[in-house]
C-alpha positions as CSV (number, residue, x, y, z in Angstrom):
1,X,55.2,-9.9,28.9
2,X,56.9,-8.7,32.1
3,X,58.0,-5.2,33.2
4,X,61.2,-5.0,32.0
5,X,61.2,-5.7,28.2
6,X,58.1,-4.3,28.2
7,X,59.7,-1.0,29.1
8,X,62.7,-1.5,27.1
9,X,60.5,-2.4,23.8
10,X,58.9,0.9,24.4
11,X,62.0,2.9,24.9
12,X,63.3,1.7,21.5
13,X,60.3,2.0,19.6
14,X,60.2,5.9,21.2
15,X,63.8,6.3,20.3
16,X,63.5,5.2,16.9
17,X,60.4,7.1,16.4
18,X,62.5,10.3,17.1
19,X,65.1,9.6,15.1
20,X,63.0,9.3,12.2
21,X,61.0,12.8,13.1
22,X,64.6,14.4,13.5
23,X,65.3,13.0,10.3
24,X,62.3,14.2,8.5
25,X,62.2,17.5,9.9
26,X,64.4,19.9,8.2
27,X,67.2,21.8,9.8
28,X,67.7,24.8,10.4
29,X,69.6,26.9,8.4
30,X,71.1,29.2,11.7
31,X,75.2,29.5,11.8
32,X,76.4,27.6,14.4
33,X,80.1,27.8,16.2
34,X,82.0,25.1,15.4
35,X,82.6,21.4,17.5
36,X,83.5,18.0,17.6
37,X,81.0,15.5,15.9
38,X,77.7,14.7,17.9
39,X,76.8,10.9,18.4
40,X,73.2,9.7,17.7
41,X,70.7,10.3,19.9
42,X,73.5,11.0,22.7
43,X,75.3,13.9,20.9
44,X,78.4,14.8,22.6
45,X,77.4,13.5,26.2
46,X,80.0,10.9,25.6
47,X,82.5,13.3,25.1
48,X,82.7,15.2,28.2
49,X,83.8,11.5,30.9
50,X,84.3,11.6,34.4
51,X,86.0,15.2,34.2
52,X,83.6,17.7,32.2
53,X,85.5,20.6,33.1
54,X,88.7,19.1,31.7
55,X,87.0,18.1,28.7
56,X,85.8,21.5,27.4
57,X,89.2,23.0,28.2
58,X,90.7,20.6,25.7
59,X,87.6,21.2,23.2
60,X,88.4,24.6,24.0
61,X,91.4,24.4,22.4
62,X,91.1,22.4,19.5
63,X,87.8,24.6,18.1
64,X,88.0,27.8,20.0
65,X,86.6,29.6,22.9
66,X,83.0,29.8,21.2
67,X,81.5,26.1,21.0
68,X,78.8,24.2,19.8
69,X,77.8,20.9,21.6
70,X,74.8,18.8,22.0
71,X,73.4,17.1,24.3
72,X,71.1,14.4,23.9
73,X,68.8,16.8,21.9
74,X,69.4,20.1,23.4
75,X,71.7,22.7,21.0
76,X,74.4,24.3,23.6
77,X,76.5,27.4,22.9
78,X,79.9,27.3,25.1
79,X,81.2,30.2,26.1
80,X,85.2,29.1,27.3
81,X,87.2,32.3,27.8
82,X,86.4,35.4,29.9
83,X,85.5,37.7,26.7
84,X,83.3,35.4,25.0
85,X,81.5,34.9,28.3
86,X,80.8,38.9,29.0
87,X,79.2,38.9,25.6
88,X,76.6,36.8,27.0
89,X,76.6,37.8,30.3
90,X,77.1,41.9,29.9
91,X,76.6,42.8,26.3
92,X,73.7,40.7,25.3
93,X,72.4,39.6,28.5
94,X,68.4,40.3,28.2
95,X,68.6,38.3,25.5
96,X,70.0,34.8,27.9
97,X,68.5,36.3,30.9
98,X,65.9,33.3,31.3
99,X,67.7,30.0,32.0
100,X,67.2,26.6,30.1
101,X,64.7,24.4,31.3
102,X,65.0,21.5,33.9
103,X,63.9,19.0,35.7
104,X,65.2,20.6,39.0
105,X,63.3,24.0,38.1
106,X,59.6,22.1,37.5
107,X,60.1,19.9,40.3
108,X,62.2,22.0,43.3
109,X,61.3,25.2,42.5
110,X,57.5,25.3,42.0
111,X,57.5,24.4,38.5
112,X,59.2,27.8,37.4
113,X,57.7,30.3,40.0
114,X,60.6,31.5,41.8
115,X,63.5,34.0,41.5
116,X,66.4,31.7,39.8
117,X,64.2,29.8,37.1
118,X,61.6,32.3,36.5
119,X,61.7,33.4,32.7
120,X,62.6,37.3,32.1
121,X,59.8,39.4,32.0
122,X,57.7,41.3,34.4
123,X,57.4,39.4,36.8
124,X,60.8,38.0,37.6
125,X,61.5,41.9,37.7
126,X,59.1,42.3,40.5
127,X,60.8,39.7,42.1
128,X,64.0,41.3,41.9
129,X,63.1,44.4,42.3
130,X,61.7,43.0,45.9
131,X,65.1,41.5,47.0
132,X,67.4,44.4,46.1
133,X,65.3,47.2,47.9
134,X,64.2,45.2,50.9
135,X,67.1,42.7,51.4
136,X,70.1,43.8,49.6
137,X,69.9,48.2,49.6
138,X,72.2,50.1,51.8
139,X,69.4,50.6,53.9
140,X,68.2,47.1,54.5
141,X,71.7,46.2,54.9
142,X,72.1,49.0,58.1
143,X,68.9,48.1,59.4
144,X,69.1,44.7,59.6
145,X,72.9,44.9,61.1
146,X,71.9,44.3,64.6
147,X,70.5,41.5,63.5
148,X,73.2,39.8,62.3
149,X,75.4,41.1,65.2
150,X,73.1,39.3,67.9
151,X,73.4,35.8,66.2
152,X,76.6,36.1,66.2
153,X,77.1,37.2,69.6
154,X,74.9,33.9,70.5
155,X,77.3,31.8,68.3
156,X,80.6,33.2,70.2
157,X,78.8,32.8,73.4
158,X,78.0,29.1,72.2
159,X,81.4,28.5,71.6
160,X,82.9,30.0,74.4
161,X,80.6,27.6,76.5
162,X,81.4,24.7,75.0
163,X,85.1,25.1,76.8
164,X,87.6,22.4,75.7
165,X,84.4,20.1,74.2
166,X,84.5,19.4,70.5
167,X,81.8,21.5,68.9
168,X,80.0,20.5,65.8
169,X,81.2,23.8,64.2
170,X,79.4,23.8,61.0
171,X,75.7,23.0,62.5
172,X,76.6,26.2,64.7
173,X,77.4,28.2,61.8
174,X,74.2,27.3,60.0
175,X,72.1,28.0,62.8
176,X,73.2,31.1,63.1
177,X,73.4,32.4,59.6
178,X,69.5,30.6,59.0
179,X,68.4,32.3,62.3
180,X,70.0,35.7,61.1
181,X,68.4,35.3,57.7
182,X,65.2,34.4,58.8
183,X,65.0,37.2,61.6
184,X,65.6,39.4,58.6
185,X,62.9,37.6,56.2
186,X,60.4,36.2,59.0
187,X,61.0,38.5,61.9
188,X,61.7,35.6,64.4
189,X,64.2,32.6,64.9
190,X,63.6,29.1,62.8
191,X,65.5,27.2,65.2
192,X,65.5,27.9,69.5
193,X,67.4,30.2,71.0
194,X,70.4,30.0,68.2
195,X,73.0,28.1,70.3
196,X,72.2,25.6,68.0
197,X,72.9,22.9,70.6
198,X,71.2,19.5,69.7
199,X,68.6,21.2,67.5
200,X,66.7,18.0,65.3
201,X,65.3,21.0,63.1
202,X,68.4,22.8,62.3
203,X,70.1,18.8,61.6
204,X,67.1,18.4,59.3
205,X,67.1,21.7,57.4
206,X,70.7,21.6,56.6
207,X,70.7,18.4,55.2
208,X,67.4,19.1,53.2
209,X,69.2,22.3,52.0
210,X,72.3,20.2,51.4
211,X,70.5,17.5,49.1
212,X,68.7,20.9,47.3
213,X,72.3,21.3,46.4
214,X,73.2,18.1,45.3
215,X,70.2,17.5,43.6
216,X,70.0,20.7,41.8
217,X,73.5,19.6,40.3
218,X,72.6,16.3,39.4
219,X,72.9,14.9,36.0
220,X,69.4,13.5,34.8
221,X,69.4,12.5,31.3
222,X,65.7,13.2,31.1
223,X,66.7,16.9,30.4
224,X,68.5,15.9,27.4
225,X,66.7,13.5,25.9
226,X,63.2,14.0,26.6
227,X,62.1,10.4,25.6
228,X,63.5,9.1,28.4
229,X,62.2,11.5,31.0
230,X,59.0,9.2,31.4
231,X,61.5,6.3,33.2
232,X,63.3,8.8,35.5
233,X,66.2,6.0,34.9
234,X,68.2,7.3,37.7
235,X,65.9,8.1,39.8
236,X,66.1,11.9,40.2
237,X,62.8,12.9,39.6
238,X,61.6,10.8,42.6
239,X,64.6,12.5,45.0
240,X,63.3,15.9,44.0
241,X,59.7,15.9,44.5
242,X,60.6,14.4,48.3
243,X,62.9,16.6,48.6
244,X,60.0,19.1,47.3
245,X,57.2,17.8,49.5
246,X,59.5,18.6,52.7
247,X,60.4,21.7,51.7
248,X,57.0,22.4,50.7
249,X,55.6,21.2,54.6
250,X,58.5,23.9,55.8
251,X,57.5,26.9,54.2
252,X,53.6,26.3,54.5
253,X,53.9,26.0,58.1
254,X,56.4,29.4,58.2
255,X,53.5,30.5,56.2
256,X,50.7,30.2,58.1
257,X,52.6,30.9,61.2
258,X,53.2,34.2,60.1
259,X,49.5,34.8,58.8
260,X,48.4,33.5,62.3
261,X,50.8,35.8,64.0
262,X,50.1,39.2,62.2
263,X,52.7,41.4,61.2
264,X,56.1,40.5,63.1
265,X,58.6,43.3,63.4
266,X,61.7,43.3,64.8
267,X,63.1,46.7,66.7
268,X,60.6,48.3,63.6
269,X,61.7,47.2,61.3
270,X,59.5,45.7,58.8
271,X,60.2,41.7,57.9
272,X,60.4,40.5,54.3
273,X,57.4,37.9,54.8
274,X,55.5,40.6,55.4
275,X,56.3,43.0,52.9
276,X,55.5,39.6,50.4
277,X,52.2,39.0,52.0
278,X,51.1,42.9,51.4
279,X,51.9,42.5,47.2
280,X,49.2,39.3,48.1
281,X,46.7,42.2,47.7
282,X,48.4,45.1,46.1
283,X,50.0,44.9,43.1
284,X,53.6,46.6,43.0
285,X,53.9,47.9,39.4
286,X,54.4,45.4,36.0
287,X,54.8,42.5,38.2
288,X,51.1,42.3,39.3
289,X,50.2,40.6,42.5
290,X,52.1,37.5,44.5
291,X,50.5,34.3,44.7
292,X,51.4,31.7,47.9
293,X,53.4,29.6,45.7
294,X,55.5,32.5,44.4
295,X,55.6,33.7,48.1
296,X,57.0,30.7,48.9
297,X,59.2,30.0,46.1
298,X,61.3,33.1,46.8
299,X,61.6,31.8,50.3
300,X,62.8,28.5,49.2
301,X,66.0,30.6,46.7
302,X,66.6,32.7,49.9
303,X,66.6,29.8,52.6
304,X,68.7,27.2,50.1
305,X,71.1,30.0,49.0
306,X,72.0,32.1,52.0
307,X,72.3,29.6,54.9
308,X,74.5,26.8,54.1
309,X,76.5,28.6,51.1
310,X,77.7,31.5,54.1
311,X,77.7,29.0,56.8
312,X,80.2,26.4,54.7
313,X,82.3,29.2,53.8
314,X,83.4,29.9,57.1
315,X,83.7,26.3,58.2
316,X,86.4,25.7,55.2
317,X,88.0,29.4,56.3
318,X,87.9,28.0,59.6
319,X,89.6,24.6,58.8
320,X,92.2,26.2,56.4
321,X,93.6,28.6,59.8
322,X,93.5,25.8,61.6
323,X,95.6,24.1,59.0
324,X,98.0,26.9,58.6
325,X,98.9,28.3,62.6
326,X,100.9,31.0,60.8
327,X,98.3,32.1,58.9
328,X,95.5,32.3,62.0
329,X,98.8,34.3,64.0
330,X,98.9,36.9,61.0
331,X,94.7,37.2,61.1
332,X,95.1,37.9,65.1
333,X,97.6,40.6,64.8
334,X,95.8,43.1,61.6
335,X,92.4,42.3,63.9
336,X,94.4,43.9,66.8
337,X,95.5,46.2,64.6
338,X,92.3,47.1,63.3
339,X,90.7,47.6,66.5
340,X,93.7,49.7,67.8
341,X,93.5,52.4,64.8
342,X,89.8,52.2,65.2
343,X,90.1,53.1,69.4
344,X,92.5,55.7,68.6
345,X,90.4,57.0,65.8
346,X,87.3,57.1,67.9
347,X,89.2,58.3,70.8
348,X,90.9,61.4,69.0
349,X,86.9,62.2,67.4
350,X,85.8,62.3,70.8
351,X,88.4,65.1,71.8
352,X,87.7,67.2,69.2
């Protein structure tokens, strides 16, 4: 018997062996909202085509703004109008605080171990509690400003060397919002000096951070119907742990670097990396202590969602004004008028 049937004998005779558990097993008695009919085995994949966001609008307004759908063999609760939603979001929210599991949670981020997949408890506190006071306080925010100020002084000064050349705009923006992120989390530059010119690393890391995005958007039908994990039938699973492995050889060498290195600090101000690698030994309240994978976990959520997500948003910004002269004009004159009511401000403190 070759391969092929052999694999699609077994998928059938797993398939039908669910079916008949699901059939067996009783169901629950729980209230559900209501929905449109679930296909066998599928459920309401089927229903949602090429435009899923389309689709639930129109369900929306056939059985409400609360809905119940499933798919493949997972129950899901849709939430389609703005009130609905901030009962799950504000009103009830430790209660859906942990998300769903995934194939992109086991395989990208450390099986579970990092800030976005972690379940609610103690730990993913720690973890948050971590960001907000040493990345995203007032304090951390003044502290770190110079920071952010220098890159981008390297990235005008980039630009205004390039002349009349055509600049690869968007590589330039990443490098400089990845170098200003990681001076802030490392204490030193990923990629060179930050002019970003011809840099194979900073090409490299954006498209790795790139195909996190993709990936971690990707439909696998694995997630949905479990059976058919085992085949990875579109061949997800594979991209992921690649994608995983390089990511992986990344932040082990950032890592060790910064083991190696001692504690970095720039213009004394303590970096994040280090602050981590302290909880290694000390615990820091309910969360207990950090391991490396969690160390490095965080890194990955931090790297993946603050470079290319701030970079990109300039480069559309930037191609939108470019696209609209009038609106570029009106940007130019309330920056001059900014920075005249800020000299005349300044000047008038001065004199008294």
């Amino acid at each position: 018997m070759t391969f092929l049937p052999l694999v699609l004998y077994t998928s059938v005779a797993l398939l039908l062996l669910y079916v008949l558990l699901n059939l067996r097993t009783p169901r629950s008695n729980r209230r559900l909202p209501p929905g449109p009919t679930p296909w066998p085995i599928v459920g309401n994949l089927p229903h949602l085509g090429k435009m899923p966001h389309h689709a639930l609008a129109a369900m929306a307004d056939k059985y409400g703004p609360l809905m119940h759908l499933r798919f493949g063999v997972v129950d899901v609760v849709v939430a389609a109008s703005a009130s609905v939603a901030a009962q799950f979001l504000k009103v009830h929210d430790a209660n859906f605080a942990s998300r769903p599991p995934n194939s992109g949670a086991k395989h990208l981020a450390y099986d579970y171990q990092d800030l976005v997949f972690a379940p609610y408890g103690p730990k993913w506190r720690m973890l948050r509690k971590i960001c907000s006071v040493h990345l995203f306080s007032n304090k951390a925010l003044d502290d770190f400003r110079h920071v952010r100020e220098e890159e981008v002084a390297v990235l005008t000064r980039a630009l205004a060397g390039a002349g009349g050349s055509t600049v690869a705009l968007g590589q330039l923006l990443n490098v400089c919002t990845t170098n200003a992120l990681a001076r802030v989390m490392l204490g030193r530059r990923v990629f060179g000096d930050g002019s970003g010119g011809g840099d194979r690393k900073a090409d490299e890391f954006k498209e790795m951070v790139v195909e996190m995005m993709v990936l971690a958007g990707e439909f696998n039908i694995g997630d949905f119907i479990p059976a058919l994990d085992w085949l990875d039938l579109q061949g997800v699973t594979k991209k992921m742990k690649n994608l995983h492995l390089r990511f992986d050889s990344f932040l082990n060498e950032i890592l060790e670097d910064h083991k190696n290195g001692g504690d970095i600090i720039t213009s004394g101000n303590v970096d994040l990396l280090t602050t981590l690698i302290s909880l290694k030994d000390d615990a820091d309240g309910e969360g207990g202590k950090l391991s490396d994978i969690e160390i490095k976990a965080l890194l990955l959520n931090l790297f993946t969602a603050g470079t290319d997500t701030s970079s990109s948003t300039v480069e559309w910004a930037m191609a939108e004004l470019i696209r609209y002269p009038q609106l570029m004009q009106k940007a130019l004159l309330q920056k001059r008028l900014f920075y005249t009511v800020i000299k005349g401000f300044l000047h008038g403190f001065g004199t008294v």
